[in-house]
C-alpha positions in Angstrom: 110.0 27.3 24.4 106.5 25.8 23.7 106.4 27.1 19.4 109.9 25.7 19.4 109.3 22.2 20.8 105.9 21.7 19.2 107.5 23.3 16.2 110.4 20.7 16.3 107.9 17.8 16.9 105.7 18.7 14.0 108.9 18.4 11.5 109.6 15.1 12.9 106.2 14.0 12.5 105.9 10.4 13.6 103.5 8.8 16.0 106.2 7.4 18.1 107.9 10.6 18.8 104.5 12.5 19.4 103.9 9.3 22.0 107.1 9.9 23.5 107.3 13.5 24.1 103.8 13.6 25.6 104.7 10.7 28.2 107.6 13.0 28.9 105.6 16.1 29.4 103.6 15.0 31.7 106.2 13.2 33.6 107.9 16.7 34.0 104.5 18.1 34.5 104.0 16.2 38.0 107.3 16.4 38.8 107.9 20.0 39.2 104.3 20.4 40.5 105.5 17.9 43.3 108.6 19.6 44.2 108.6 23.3 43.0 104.8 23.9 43.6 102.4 25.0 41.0 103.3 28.3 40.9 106.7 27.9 40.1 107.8 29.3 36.6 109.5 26.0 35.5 106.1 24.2 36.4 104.3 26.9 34.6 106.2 26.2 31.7 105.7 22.7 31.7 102.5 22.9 31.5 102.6 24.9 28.0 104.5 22.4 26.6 102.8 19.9 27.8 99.6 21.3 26.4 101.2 22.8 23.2 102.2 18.7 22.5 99.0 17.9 23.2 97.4 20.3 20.5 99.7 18.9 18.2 98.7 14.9 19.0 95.1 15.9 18.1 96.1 18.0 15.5 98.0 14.9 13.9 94.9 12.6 14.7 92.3 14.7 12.5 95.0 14.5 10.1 94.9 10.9 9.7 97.6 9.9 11.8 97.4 8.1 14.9 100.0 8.8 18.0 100.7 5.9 20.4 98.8 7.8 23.4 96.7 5.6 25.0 93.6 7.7 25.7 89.7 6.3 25.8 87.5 8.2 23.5 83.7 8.3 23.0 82.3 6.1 20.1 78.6 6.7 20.5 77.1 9.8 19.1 76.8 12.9 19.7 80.4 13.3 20.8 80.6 15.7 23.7 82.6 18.7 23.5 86.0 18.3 23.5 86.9 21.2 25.8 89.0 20.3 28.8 87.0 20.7 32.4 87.0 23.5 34.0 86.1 22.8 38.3 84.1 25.4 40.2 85.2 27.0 43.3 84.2 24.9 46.3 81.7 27.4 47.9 82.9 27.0 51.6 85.5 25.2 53.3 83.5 22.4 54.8 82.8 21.6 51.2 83.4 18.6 48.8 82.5 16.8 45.8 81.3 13.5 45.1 80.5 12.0 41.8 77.7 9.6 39.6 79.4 8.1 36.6 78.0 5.5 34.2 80.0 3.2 31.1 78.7 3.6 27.8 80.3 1.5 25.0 83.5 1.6 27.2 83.8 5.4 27.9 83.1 6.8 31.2 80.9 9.5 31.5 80.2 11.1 35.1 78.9 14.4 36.7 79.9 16.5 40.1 77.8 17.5 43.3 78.8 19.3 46.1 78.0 18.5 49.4 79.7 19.3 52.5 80.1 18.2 56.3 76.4 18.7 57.3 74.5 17.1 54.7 73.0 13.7 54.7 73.8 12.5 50.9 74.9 8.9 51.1 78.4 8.1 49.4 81.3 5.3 48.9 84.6 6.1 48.6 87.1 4.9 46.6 90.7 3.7 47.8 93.3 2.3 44.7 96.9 3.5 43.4 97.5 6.4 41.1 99.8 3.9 39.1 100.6 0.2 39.2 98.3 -2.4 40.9 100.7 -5.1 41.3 103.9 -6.0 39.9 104.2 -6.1 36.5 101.2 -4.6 35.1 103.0 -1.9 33.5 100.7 1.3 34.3 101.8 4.5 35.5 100.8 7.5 37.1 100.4 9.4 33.6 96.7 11.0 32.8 96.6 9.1 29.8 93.1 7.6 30.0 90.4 10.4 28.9 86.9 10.4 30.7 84.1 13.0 29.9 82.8 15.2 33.0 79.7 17.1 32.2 80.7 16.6 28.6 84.0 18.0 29.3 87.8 16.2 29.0 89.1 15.0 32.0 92.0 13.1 31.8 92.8 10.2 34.9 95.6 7.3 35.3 94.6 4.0 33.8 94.5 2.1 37.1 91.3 4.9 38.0 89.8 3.7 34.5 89.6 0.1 35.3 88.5 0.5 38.3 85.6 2.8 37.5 85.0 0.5 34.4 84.9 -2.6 36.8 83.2 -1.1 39.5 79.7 -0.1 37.3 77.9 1.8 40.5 73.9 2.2 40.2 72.5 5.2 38.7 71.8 7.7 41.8 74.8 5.9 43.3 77.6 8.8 44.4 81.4 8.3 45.0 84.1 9.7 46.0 87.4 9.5 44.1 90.5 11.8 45.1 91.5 12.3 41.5 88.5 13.2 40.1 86.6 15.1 43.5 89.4 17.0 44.2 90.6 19.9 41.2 94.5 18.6 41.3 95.7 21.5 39.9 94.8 23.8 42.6 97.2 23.5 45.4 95.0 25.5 47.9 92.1 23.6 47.2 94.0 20.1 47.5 95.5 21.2 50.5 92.4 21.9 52.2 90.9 18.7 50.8 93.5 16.5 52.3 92.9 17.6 55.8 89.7 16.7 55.7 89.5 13.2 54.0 89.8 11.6 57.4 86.3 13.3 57.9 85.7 12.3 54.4 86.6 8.7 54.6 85.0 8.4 57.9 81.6 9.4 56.6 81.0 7.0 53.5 78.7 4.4 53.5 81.7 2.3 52.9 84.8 2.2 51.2 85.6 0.5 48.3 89.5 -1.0 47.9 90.7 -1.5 44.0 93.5 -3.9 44.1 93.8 -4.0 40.5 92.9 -6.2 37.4 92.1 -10.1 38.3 95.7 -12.8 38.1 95.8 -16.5 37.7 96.0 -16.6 41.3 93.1 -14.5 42.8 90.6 -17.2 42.5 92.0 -19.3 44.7 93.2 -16.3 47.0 89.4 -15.7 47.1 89.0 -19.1 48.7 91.3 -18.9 51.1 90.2 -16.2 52.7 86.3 -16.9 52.4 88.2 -20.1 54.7 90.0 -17.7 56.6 88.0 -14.8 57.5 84.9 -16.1 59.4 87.7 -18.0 62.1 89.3 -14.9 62.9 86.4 -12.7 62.7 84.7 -14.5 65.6 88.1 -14.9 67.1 88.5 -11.6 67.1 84.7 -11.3 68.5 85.3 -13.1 71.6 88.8 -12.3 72.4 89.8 -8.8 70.6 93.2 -8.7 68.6 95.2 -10.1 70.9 93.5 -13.7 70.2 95.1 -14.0 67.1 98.7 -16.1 66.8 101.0 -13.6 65.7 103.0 -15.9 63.5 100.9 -17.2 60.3 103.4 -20.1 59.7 103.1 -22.1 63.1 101.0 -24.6 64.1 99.7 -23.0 67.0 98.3 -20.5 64.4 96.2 -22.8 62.7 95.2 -24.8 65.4 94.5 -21.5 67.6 92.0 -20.7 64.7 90.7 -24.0 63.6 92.1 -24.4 59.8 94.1 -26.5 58.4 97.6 -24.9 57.1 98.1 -23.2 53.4 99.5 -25.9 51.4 102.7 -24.1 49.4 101.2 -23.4 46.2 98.3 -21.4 48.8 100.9 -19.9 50.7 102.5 -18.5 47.6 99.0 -17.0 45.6 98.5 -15.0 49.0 102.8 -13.7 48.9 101.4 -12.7 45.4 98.3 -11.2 46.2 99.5 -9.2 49.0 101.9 -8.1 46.8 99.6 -5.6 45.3 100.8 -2.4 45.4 97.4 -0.6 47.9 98.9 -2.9 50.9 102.0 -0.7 50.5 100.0 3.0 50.8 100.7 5.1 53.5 96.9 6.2 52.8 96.3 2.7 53.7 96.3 3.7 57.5 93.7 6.2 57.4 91.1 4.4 55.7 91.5 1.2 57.5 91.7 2.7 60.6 88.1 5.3 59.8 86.3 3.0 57.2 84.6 2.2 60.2 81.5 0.1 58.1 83.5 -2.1 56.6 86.3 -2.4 53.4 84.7 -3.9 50.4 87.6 -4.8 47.9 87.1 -5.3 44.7 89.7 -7.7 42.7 88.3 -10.8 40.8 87.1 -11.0 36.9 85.1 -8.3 35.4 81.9 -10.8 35.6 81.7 -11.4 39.2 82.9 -7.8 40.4 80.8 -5.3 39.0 78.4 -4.6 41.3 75.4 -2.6 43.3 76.4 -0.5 46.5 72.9 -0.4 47.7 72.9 -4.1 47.9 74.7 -6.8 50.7 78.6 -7.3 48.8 78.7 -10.3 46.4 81.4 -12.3 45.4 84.5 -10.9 44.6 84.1 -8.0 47.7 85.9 -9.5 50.8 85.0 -7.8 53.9 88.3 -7.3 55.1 88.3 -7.3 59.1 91.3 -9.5 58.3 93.2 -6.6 56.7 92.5 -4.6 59.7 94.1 -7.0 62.2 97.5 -7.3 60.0 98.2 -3.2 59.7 97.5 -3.9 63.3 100.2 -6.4 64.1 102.4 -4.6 61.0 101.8 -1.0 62.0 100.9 -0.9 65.4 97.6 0.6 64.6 94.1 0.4 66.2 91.5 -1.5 63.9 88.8 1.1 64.9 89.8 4.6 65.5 87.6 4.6 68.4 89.8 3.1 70.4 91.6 6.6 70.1 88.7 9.1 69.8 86.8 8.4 73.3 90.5 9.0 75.1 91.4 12.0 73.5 87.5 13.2 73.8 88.9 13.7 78.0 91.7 15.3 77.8 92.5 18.8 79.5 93.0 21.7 76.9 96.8 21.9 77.5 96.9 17.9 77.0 95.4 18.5 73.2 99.5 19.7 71.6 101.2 17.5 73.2 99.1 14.0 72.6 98.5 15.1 68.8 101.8 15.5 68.2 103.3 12.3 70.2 100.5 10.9 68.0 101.7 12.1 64.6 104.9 11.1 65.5 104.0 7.6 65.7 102.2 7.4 62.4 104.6 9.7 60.7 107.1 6.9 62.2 105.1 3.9 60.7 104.3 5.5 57.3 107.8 5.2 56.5 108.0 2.1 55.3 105.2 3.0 53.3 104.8 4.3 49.3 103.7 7.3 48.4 103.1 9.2 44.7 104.0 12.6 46.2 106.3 12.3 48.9 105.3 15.3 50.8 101.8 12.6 51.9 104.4 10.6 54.1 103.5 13.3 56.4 100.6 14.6 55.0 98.7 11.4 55.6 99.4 10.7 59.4 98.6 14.3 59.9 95.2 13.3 58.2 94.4 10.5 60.4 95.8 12.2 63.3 93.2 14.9 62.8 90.0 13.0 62.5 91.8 10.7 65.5 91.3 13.8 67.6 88.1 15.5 65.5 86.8 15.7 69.1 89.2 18.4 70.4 90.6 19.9 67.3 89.4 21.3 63.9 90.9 20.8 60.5 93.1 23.7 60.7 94.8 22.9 63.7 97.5 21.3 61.5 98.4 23.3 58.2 98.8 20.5 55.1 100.0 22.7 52.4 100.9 21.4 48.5 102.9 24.8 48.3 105.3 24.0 50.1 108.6 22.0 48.9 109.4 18.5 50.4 112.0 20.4 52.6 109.6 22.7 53.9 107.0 20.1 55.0 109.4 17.6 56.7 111.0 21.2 58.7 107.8 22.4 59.9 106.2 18.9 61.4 109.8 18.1 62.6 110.0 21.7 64.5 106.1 21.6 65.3 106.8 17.6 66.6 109.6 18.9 69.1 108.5 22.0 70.3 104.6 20.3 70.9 105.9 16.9 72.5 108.9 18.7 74.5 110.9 16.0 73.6 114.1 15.3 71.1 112.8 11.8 70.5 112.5 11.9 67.0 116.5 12.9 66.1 116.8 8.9 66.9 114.7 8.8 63.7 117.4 10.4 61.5 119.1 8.8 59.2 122.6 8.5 57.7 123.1 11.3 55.3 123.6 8.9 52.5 120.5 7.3 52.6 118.7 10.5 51.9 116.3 11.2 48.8 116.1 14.7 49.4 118.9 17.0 50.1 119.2 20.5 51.8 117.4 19.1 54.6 119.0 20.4 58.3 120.7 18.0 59.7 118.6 17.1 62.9 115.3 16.7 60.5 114.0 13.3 59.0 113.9 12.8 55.2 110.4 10.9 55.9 110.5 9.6 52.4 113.7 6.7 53.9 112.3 3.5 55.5 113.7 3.6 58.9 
């Protein structure tokens, strides 16, 4: 199947087709890795044509011709070997990577250290969308955009490659992105990884939100909330969450918090701006809820963004306490998750099942109205917050996340695990109508979590 489709590519020979039938390949790559697991033979065979095609595009470059595929390559010399990156084995399971990077003539250029649970090594994490920012921007989740680890190929989304090109961290400076710290391709590993990046997020220095590349309106979103956010922050100081108007539009808003009201064209730069595609995550929850020291986002021009961890945020970072209240209004969520933690730290052992589970029930619940790139992290996600929620009285394996599962299998298992733990048949209110289902073969009392509801 691979000879024959590289073979029939090579005769056609143009740069549009070679584009093309890569963006394809990799499209089918990620699905079947998604929903049939990696060690599926149809996602096994995906991935030779997906790398015979890529052969051929380099092939074809040293040729002289130049495919379509928009990929970042090294202009400085000496060029790095072009072999792909190969990850170690994480040497334990308490184990992670984090990463130092640098920009050199616009190629990125970084190197991995492990670390685990125990040590003291000081970190950021990263939070931003595998593929579009915000409306319109026209990127994808595709690994189009190459990088060089250890002066190996490493291929990422384009969305990752401006932000690491905007963000422009200190040397000595680590960080930790999902796409790059964890080794995708291994299902056991990324499984294991998931269930721990409540711990993860809940342990960086901060975490860093990419909203995307600057528009015409985020200068003057910038000002509104550099209005906004010191008003409700010591609002929030003195009289907790509940001292902020619920409703944004009404004068007893405004008046409650001491500004004067959004004139239309305001109102509508912050519709836009909160448009962005990250407000949308169901990740979002997590690291709102356990970037306990604060959310620096990162969103204005290139010349005002890039900047220097180690130092106090300057402009174009918002620390956004702000964002914290509205997924608590929206979602129903704590703004710190020890609001949570110190409650379930005194409950009796036989209390643990049944609270964890009427827990991830509610978040599962919540996340549906959420996006996410592989829909098996509408659960996956609560069960991560849920987990470092209750880090207290339960360890990372008390709830299985598994990427080797199909979407059918995950939603089953937390649906079963859900009713048998809470003793309660609560959640077949949460069903929805047969036709409104993305996924079929699903029994009939179990929620296709992928459907707002």
């Amino acid at each position: 199947m691979c000879d024959g489709l590289a073979d029939a590519l090579r005769a056609k020979g143009t740069s549009e087709s070679l584009e093309e039938a890569l963006e394809l390949a990799q499209a089918v790559v990620t699905g079947f890795t998604n929903y049939k697991g990696q060690n599926d033979p149809r996602t096994q065979r995906a991935v030779q044509d997906l790398d015979a095609i890529r052969k051929l595009c380099e092939s074809t470059k040293r040729q002289g011709a130049t495919p379509g595929v928009s990929v970042k390559h090294a202009t400085h010399s000496p060029r790095p070997s072009e072999s792909r990156y190969e990850y170690a084995s994480l040497p334990k399971p308490s184990a992670y990577r984090v990463l130092q990077y640098e920009v050199k003539d616009s190629v990125i250029y970084c190197s991995l250290r492990t670390v685990d649970e125990a040590s003291t090594d000081v970190y950021s994490a990263l939070s931003y969308t595998w593929a579009s920012a915000r409306p319109g921007d026209g990127l994808t989740a595709d690994l189009t955009c190459k990088i060089f680890c250890e002066g190996k190929e490493l291929y990422i989304t384009q969305n990752l490659f401006d932000a690491l090109s905007a963000l422009r961290i200190q040397p000595n400076t680590f960080l930790w992105v999902d796409a790059i710290c964890i080794n995708q391709n291994d299902l056991e590993e990324r499984s294991s990884q998931v269930a721990m990046m409540g711990s993860i997020y809940a342990r960086a220095k901060h975490t860093i939100v990419w909203l995307g590349k600057p528009d015409d309106c985020s200068e003057v979103v910038h000002g509104l909330l550099q209005r906004l956010a010191p008003t409700v922050d010591a609002l929030v100081s003195d009289q907790g969450a509940d001292g902020i108007p619920e409703d944004p539009v009404s004068s007893v808003f405004w008046t409650k918090i001491g500004c004067q009201p959004f004139s239309p064209s305001e109102q509508m730069a912050l519709v836009r701006f909160f448009d962005r595609y990250w407000f949308e995550r169901c990740w979002i929850m997590q690291e709102s809820c356990l970037g306990q020291r604060g959310l620096l986002y990162l969103w204005r021009t290139a010349s005002t963004a890039s900047a220097t961890l180690e130092a106090a945020p300057p402009v174009g970072y918002q620390p956004m306490r702000l964002t914290g209240l509205a997924l608590q209004c929206a979602q129903g969520l704590p703004v710190s998750s020890e609001e949570i933690l110190v409650p379930a730290s005194r409950l009796r052992s036989d209390e643990v099942k049944p609270v964890f589970y009427r827990v991830l029930q509610h978040i599962t619940q919540k996340s549906r109205t959420s996006n996410a790139t592989d829909p098996r992290d509408k659960v996956f996600a609560p069960a991560a917050l849920a987990l470092q929620l209750f880090s207290r009285v339960v360890d990372p394996g008390f709830f299985t996340i598994s990427y080797q599962e199909t979407v059918q299998e995950t939603y089953t298992r937390v649906s079963r695990l859900i009713v048998q733990n809470t003793q309660s048949l609560s959640l077949l209110t949460k069903v929805e109508d047969r036709s409104f289902r993305h996924f079929s073969g699903l029994p009939s009392w179990v929620p296709d979590f992928s459907v707002p509801f």
